[in-house]
N, C-alpha and C positions, 0 to 999 in steps of 0.2 A: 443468620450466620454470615461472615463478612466472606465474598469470594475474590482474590484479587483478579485483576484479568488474565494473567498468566496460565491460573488454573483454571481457570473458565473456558480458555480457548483449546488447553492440553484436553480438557473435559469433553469439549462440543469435537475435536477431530476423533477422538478415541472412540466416541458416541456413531459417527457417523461409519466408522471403519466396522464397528462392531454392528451394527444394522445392517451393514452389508455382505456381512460373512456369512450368514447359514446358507444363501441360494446357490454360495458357487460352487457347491459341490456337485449339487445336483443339475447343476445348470453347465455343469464344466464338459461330460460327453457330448453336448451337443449342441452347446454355441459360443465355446472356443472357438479364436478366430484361427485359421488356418495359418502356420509360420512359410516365412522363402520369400513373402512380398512382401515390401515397405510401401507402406501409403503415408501421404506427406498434407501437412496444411500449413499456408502461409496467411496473416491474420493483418489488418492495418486498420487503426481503430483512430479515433477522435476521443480522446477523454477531456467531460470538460469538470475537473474536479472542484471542490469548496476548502479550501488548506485551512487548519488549525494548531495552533500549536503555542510556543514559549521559545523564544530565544534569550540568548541574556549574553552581555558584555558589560567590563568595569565602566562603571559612572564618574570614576576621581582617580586620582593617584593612587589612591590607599586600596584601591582594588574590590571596592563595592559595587556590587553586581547592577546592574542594569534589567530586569526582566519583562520581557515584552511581549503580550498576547497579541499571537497575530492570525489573521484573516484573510484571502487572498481576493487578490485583484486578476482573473487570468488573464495571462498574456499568450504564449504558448506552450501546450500540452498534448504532443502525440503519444502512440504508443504503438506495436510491430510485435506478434508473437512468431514461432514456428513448431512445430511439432510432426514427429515422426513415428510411425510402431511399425512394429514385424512381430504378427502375433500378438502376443500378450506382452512383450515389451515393449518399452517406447522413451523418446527424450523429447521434452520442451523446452525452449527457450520464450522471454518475455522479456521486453527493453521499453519502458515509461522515459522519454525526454519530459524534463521539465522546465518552465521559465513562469515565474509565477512571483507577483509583487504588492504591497499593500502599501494607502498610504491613510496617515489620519491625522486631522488639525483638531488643536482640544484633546487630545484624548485622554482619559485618565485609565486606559487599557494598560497600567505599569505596575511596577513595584520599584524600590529602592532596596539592597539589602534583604531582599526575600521579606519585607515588611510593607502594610499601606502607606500612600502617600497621604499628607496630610490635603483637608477640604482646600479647595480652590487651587490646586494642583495640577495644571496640566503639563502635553506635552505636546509636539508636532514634529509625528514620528515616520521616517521613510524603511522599509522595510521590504528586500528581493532574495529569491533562489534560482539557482539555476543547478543544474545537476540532472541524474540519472537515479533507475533503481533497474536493476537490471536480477531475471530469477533463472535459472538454471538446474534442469532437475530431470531426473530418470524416473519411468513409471512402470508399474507393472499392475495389467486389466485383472480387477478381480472381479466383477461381474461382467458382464457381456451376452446381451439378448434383444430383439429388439424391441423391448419394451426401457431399458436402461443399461447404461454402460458407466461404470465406475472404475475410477484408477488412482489406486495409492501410490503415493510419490514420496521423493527424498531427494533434495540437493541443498541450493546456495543461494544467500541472494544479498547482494550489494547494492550498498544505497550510497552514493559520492556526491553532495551537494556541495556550492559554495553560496553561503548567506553574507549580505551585506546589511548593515543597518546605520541609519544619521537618526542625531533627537536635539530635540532642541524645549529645553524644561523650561516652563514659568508658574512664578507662585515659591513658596515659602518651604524650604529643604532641610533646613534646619542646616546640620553639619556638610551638607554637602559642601564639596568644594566650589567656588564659581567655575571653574573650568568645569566640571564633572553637568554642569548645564546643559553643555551643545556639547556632541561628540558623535561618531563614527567608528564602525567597526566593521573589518571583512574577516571571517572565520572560514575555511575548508572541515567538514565534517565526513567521515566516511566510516561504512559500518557493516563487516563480511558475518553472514548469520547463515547457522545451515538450517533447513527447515525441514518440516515432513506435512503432509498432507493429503487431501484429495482431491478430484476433480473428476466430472460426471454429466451424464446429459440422460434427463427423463425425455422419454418420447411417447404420448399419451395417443390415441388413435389408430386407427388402421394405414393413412395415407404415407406416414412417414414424414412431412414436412413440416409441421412443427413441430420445437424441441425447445427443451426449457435445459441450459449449460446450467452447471453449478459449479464451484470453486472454492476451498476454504484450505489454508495453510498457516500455519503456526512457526515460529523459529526463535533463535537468542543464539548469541554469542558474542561477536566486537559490541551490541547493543543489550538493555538490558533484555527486551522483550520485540518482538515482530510478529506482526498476524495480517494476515489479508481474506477477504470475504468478498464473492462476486455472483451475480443470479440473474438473469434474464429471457429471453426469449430470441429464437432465432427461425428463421424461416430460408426451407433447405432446395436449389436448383441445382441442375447439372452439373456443373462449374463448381458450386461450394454451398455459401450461405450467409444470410443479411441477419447479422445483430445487432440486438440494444439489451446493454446491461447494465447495473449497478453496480460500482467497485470501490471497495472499502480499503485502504492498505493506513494502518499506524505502525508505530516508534515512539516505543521509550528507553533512551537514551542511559547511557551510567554515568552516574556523578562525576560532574568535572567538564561532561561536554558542553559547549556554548549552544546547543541547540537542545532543549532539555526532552522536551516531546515532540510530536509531527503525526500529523493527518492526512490524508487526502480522501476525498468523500464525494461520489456523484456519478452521472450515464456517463457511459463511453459507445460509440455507437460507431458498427464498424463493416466488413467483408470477409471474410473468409475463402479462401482458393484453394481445392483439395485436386490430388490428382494423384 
């Protein structure tokens, strides 16, 4: 049976929210956290992501697409969370800068027209983003023990890049126009998605200092689809705590945008400061 990703990711957060509902009943008289105090954590990470994706821009006058698989080159990639609860409530915030660039001589990574390029086809193609993805979201703890703590969520998340691209085609195009050879293009792409999800930390042992974060969110709106997926290990001091994780965030775009899909894939490795 064919499952698109849409449903697969509505599937895998419902999965996860429903595994975690029977304990908090029973877990609710006696490790609920206490309401009146806010505790706060501020986050500043290194992500060094892997970008994939499809951009596309006209090739000729007559407005034949351009589409371009791309791969990134990093350049720089930070990222800065915060979060705050009182009780069983709580808000996050999450800010990814990005500047991220590819370049390739020869490449026959294209299309013309959403079609192959014919053999002995290349191109030598320069390809940059710059932007933000910024998530924005209110939680409320439905488990809470200190074995794990899990929190279903619900906000927003904007993604604002700007893509540049130059090409420069040789080899046999058939109709293409000669100008439609070499050419250039800068697009602004942006994309406000409300999402829902969870986020959670198993803590395995008696000592309390190591902890394995988890993270998985789903959304769609100005885009056609959005998910992000993150898993690691963290090790807990006075002060806060030292992470290394793996963090997944895609986009697929709706018809008509120049940027068709987007990836980003890889560790981010970072500090945590709670007080």
């Amino acid at each position: 049976m064919h499952m698109n990703h849409r449903t697969f990711c509505l599937l895998a957060v419902a999965q996860v929210a429903a595994l975690a509902a029977p304990p908090v009943a029973a877990q609710a008289s006696q490790s609920e956290p206490a309401p009146g105090g806010w505790r706060y954590g501020a986050s500043l990470y290194l992500y060094v992501p892997t970008l994939g994706g499809t951009s596309s821009a006209p090739a000729d006058s007559g407005g034949t697409p351009i589409d371009v698989d791309v791969v990134d080159t990093l350049k720089v990639t930070l990222m800065g969370s915060f979060d705050a609860h009182n009780g069983r409530w709580g808000v996050f915030t999450d800010l990814v800068y990005l500047n991220l660039g590819d370049s390739k001589q020869r490449s026959r990574d294209f299309t013309i027209g959403d079609v192959g390029i014919p053999a002995g086809t290349t191109a030598d193609i320069e390809w940059d983003l710059k932007g933000l993805a910024w998530t924005i979201a209110g939680e409320y703890r439905v488990v809470s023990n200190s074995a794990l703590t899990l929190d279903a969520l619900a906000g927003a998340r904007l993604l604002d890049i700007r893509t540049t691209m130059q090409w420069s085609i040789s080899g046999d195009l058939g109709p293409i126009l000669p100008s439609g050879r070499t050419g250039s293009s800068e697009e602004t792409n942006s994309a406000l998605d409300a999402i829902v999800g969870v986020k959670g930390r198993l803590t395995p042992g008696s000592s309390g200092r190591w902890s394995v974060p988890v993270y998985l969110d789903v959304g769609a709106g100005e885009s056609e689809l959005t998910w992000q997926a993150a898993a690691g290990i963290s090790y807990a001091y006075e002060w806060g705590e030292l992470t290394a994780m793996w963090r997944y965030l895609a986009y697929e775009m709706k018809p008509g945008n120049s940027m068709k899909d987007l990836n980003f894939s890889g560790p981010m490795f970072g500090a945590t400061f709670r007080w």
